[in-house]
C-alpha positions as CSV (number, residue, x, y, z in Angstrom):
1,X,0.0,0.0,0.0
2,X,1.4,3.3,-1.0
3,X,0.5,6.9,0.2
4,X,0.2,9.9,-1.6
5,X,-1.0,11.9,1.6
6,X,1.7,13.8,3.0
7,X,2.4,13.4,7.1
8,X,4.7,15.9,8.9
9,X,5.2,16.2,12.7
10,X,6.3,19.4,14.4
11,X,7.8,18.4,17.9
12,X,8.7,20.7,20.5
13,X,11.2,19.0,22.7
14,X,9.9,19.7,26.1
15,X,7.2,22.8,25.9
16,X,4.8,21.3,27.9
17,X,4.7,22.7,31.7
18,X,3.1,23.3,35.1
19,X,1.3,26.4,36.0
20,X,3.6,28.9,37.3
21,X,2.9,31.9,39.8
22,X,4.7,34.8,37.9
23,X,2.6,33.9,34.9
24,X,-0.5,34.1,36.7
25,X,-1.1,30.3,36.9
26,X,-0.6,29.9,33.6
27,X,1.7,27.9,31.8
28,X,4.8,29.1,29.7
29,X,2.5,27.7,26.7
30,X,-0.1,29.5,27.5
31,X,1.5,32.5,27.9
32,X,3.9,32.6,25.1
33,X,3.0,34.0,22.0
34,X,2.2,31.3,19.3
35,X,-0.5,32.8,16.8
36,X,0.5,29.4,13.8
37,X,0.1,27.2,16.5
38,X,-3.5,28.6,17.6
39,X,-4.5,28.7,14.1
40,X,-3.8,24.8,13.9
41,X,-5.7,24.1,17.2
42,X,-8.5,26.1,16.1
43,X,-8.6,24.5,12.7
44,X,-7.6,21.2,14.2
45,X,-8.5,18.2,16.5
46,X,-6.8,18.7,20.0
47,X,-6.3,16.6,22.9
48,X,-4.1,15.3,25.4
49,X,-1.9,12.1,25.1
50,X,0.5,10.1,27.3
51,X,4.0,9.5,25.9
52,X,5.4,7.6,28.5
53,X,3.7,4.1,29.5
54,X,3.6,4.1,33.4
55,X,6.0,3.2,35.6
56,X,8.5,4.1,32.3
57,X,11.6,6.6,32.7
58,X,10.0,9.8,31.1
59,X,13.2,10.6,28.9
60,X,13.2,11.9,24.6
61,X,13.9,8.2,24.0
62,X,10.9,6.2,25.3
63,X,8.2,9.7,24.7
64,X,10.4,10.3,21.1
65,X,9.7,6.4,20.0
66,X,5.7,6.8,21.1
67,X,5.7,10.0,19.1
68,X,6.9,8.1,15.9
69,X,4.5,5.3,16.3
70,X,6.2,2.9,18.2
71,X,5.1,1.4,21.8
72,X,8.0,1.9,24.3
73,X,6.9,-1.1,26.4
74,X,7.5,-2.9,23.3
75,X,10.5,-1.3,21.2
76,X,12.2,0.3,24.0
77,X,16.2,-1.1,24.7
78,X,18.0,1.9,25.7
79,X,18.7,5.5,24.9
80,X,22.2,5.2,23.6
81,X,22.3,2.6,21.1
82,X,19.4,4.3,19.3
83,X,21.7,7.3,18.9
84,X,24.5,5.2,18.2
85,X,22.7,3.7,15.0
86,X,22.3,7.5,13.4
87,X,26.4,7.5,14.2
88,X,26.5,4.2,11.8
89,X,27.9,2.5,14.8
90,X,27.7,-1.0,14.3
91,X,26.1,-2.7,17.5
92,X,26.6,-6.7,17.5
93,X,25.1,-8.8,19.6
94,X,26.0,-8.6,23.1
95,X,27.4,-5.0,22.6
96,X,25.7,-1.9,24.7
97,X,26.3,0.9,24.0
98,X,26.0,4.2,26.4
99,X,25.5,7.7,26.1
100,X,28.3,9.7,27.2
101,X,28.3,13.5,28.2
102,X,31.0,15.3,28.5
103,X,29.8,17.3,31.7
104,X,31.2,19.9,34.5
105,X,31.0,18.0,38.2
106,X,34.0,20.2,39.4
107,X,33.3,19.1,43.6
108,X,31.2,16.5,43.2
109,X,28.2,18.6,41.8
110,X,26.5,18.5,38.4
111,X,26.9,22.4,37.6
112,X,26.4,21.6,34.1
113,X,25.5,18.2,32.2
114,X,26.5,20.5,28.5
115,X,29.5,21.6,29.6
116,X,28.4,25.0,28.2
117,X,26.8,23.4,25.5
118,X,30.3,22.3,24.4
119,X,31.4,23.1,20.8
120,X,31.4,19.8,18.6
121,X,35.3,20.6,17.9
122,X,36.0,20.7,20.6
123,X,34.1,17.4,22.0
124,X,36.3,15.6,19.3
125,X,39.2,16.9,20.7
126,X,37.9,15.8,24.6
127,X,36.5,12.4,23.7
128,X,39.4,11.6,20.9
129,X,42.1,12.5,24.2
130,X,39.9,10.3,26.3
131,X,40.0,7.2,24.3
132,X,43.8,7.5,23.5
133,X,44.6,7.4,27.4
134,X,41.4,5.1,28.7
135,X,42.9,1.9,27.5
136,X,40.2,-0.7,28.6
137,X,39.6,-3.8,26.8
138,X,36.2,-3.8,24.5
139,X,35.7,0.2,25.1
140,X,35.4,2.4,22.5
141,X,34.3,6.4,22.3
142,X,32.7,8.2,19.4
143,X,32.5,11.8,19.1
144,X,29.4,13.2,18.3
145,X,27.4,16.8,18.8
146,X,28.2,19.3,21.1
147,X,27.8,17.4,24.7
148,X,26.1,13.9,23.2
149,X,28.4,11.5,22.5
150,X,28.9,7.3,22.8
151,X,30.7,4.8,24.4
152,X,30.3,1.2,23.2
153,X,31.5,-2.0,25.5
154,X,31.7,-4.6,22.7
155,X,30.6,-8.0,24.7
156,X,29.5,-7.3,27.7
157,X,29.4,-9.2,30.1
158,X,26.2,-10.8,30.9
159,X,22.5,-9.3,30.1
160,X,21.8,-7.7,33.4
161,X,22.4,-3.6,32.9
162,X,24.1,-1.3,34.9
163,X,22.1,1.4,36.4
164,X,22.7,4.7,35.5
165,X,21.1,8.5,35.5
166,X,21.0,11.0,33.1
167,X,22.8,13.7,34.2
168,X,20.3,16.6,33.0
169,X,18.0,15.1,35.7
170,X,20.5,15.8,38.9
171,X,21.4,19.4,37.4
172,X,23.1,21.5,40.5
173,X,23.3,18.3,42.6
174,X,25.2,15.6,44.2
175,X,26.8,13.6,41.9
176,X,27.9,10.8,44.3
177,X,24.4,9.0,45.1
178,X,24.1,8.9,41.3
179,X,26.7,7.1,40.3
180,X,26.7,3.7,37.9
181,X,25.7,0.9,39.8
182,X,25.2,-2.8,39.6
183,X,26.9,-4.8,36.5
184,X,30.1,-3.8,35.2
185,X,29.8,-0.3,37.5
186,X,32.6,-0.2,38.6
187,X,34.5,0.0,35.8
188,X,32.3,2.4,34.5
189,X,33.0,4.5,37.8
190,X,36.4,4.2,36.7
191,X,36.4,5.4,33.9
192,X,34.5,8.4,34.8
193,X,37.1,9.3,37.1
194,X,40.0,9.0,35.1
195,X,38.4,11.5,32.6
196,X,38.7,13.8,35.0
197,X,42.7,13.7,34.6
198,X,42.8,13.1,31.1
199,X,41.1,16.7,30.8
200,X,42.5,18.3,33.2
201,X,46.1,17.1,32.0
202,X,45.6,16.8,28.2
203,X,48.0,19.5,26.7
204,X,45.9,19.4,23.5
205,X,42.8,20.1,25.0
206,X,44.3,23.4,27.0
207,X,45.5,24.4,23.8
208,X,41.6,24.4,22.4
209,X,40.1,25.6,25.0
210,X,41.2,29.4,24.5
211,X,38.9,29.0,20.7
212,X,36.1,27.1,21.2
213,X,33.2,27.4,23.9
214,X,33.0,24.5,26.6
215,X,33.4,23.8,30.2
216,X,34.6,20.0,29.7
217,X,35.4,18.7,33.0
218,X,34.2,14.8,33.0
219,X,32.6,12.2,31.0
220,X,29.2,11.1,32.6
221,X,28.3,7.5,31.5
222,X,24.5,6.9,31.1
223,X,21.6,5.0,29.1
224,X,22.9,2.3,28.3
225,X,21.3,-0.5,25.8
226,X,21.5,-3.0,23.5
227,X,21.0,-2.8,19.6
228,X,16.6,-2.9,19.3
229,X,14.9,-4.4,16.5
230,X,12.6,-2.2,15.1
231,X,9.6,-2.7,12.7
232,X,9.7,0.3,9.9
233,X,7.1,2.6,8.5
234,X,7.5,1.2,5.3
235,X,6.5,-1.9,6.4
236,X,3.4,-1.1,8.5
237,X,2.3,1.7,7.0
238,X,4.1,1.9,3.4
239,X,5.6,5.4,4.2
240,X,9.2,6.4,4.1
241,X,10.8,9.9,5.3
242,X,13.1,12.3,6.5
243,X,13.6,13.4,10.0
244,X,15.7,16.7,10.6
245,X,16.9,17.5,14.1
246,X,20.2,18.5,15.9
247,X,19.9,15.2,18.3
248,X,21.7,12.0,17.3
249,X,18.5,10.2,19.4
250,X,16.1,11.2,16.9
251,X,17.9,10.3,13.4
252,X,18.7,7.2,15.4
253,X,15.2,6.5,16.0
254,X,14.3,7.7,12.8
255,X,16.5,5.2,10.8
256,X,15.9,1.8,12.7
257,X,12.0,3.2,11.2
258,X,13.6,3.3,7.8
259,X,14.0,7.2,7.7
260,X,16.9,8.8,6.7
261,X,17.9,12.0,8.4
262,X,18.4,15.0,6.5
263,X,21.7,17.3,7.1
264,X,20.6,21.0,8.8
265,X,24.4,22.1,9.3
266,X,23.0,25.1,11.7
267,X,21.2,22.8,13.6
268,X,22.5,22.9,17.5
269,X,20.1,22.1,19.7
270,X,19.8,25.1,21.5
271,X,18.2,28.2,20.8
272,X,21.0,29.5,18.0
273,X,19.4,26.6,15.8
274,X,19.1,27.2,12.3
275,X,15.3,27.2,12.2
276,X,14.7,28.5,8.8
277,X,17.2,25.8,7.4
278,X,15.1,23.1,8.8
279,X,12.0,24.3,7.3
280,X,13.8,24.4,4.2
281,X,14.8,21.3,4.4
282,X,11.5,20.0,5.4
283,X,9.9,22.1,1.8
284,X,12.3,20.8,-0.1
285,X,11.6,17.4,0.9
286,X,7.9,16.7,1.5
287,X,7.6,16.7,-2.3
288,X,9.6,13.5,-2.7
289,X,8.8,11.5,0.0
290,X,5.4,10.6,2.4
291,X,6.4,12.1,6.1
292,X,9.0,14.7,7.7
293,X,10.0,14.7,11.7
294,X,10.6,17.9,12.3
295,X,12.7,18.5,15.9
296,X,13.1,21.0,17.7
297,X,15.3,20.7,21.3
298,X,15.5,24.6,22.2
299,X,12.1,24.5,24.6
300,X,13.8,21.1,26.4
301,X,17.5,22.7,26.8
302,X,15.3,25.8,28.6
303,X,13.3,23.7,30.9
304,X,16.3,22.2,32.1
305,X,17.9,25.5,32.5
306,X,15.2,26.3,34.7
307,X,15.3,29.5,32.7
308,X,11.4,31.0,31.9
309,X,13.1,33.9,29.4
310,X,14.6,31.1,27.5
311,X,11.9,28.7,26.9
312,X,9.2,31.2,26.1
313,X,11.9,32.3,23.8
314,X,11.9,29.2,22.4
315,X,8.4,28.2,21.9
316,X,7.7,31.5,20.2
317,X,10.5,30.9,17.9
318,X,9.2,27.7,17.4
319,X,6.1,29.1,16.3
320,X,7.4,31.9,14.4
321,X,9.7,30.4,12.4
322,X,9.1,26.9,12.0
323,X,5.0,26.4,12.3
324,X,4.0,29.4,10.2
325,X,6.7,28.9,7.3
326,X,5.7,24.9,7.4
327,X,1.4,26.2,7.3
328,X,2.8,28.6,4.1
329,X,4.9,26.0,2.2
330,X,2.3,23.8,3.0
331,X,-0.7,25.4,1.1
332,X,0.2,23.8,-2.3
333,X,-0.5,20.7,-1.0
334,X,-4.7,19.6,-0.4
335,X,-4.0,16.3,1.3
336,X,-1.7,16.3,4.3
337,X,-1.8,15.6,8.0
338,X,0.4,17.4,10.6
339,X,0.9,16.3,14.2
340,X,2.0,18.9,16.7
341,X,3.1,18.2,20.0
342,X,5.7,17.7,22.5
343,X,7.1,14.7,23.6
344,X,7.3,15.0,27.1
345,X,7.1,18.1,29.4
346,X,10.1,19.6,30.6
347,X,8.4,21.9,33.9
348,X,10.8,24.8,34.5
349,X,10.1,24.4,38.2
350,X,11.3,20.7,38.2
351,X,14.3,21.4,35.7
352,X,13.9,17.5,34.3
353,X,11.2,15.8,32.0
354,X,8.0,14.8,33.7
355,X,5.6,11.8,32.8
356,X,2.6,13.8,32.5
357,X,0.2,13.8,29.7
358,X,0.8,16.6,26.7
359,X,-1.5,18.4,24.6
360,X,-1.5,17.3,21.0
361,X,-3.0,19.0,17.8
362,X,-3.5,17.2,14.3
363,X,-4.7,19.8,11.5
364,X,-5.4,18.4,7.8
365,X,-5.8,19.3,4.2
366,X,-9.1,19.3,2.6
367,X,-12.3,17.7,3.8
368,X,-9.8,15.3,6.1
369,X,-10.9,15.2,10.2
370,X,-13.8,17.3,8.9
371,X,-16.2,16.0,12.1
372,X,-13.5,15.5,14.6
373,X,-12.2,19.1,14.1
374,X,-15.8,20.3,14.5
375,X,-15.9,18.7,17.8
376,X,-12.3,18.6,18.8
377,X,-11.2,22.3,18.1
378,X,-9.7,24.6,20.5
379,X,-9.3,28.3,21.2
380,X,-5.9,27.5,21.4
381,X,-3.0,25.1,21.4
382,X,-1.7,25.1,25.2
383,X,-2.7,22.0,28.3
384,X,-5.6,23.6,28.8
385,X,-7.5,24.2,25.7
386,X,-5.9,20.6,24.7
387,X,-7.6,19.0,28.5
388,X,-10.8,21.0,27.5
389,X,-11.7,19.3,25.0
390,X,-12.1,16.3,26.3
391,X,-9.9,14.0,23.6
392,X,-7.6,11.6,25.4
393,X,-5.5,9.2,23.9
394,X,-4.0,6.9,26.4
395,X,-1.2,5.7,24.0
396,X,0.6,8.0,22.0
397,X,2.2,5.6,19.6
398,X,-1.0,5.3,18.5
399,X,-1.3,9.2,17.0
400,X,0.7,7.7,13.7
401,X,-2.3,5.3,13.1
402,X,-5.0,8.3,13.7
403,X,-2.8,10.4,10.9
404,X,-3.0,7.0,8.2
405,X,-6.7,6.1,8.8
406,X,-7.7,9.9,8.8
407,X,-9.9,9.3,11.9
408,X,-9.7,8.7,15.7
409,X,-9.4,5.3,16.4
């Protein structure tokens, strides 16, 4: 079965958020400007949607894969080796790889898990310095971008996985009760420590320090997995696609789905992203091919700042220049379905990604979701509007089915 309908997501890392005092009890949603994003509520279905399955770790990788159409409880193996697939690291069986930051926890506290939001040449230059002087049987590190990076421990020993934490979720504190625990910890533990000298002794990486931006202090060793097996869109749904982010985790998801990740080289993550070169990309694309992930990480980076100035910055850049361009470049186009929505909240209050239901939005071309928008349309596209309208959609893997069919299952 082939498409000719067009499907595009627009994902918000991390907008979602609690109601906060100094905006009145509203949300940073609610009280950020987003005029392309009202238009699709008001011309759309809304809702609200869970991304994580309970008693699930809320992080980008288990919401991310729900978001794309996959159950977590199902697909889910760990964070790292889905980045590690967009890296073309080859993961055999037995080998886990991790996700390894390259953080600041100068005495023992977690004062930054970017490291400044380290400069990619710079994380070469750290993790390349790192794996010349951490000699350890089966270890190997990958660069990657800015802070993300990988670590593989080719056959490891056993099934059982270490545990870990990821260190955006202990921001400002303690590093110690967080530590790797469990199998093959304490080398893990080791490791971590020794990069502490490697850094702080690596003539090369004093050398770069003075031209690019970064804090590097320590690697932090997290999310750890094996190698999942994934079903694709082509197969299920006979779609194929692009996905266009800054994050290794989502053109790692993307291509165990069959997608292949398009190339934004402004993309950062943060909020200096090259917006208008993903929507480009995303124009340029849709013509050729059924479905576009379009990510954004700038509203997630800001929660976990903590920093209200930032992510309202970011959500209304989010509308400005990625929703409204994508509704204009959109127009010549009468069948199409696009999914907007966070995949987790990122509460500014909490500084860390949250479990909670998020508000979701699906607009269409032409006479598609004609009833359900009639029924389903909100005011605008915030929690509350989403929560008023009584739409609830337990499992969010199952938004990708609602945009095939063209109506609610």
């Amino acid at each position: 079965m082939k498409n000719s309908r067009k499907y595009i997501i627009l994902l918000g890392d991390g907008m979602a958020d609690l109601p906060l005092d100094e905006l009145g009890g509203r949300t940073v949603l609610e009280a950020a400007r987003t005029p392309n994003m009202d238009f699709m509520a008001q011309n759309g279905l809304n809702g609200m949607t869970r991304t994580v399955p309970p008693g699930m770790n809320p992080g980008s990788d288990t919401a991310n894969l729900s978001v794309f159409g996959y159950d977590p409880q199902k697909y889910y193996s760990g964070r790292a080796p889905l980045e590690a697939i967009n890296m073309d690291i080859v993961l055999e069986p037995g080998d886990v790889a991790f996700r390894c930051n390259i953080v600041n926890a100068a005495g023992g506290l977690m004062n930054d898990f970017t490291s400044d939001h380290i400069d990619s040449r710079l994380t070469r230059i750290v993790i390349n310095e790192i794996a010349r002087s951490i000699k350890e049987p089966g270890i190997e590190f990958y660069p990657g971008v800015s802070y993300r990076n990988i670590m593989v421990w080719r056959d490891f020993p056993g099934n059982e996985l270490p545990a870990t934490t990821p260190p955006h979720d202990i921001q400002g504190e303690q590093t110690a009760p967080h530590l790797p625990s469990g199998n093959g910890s304490e080398l893990l533990r080791r490791m971590m420590h020794q990069s502490k000298s490697v850094i702080a002794d690596s003539t090369e990486i004093r050398k770069a320090l003075g031209n690019f931006q970064g804090t590097p202090e320590s690697i932090w060793l997290w999310g750890c997995g094996f190698r999942p097996a994934i079903d694709t869109l082509e197969s299920r749904f006979g779609i194929s696609g692009r996905t266009i982010s800054a994050v290794d985790l989502i053109h790692g998801i993307g291509k165990a789905a069959g997608l292949k990740p398009l190339d934004v080289p402004g993309a950062t993550g943060y909020l200096d992203t090259d917006y208008e070169g993903k929507v480009k990309a995303l124009l340029n694309s849709i013509g050729s091919c059924d479905y576009v992930f379009l990510h954004v990480e700038a509203p997630d980076e800001s929660g976990h700042e903590g920093n209200l100035e930032h992510k309202t910055k970011a959500i209304e850049d989010f509308d400005s220049r990625v929703v409204g361009p994508v509704l204009e470049g959109l127009k010549k186009f009468n069948d199409y379905v696009i999914l907007l929505m966070p995949d987790h909240p990122t509460p500014l209050e909490v500084r860390t990604h949250t479990s909670d239901p998020v508000p979701f939005c699906i607009m269409a071309g032409g006479n598609l979701f004609a009833e359900e928008r009639k029924k389903y349309n909100a005011s605008a596209y915030n929690e509350k509007c989403a929560a008023g309208t009584g739409l609830y959609i337990d499992e969010a893997h199952k938004l990708i089915e609602i945009m095939i069919r063209g109506t609610i299952i």
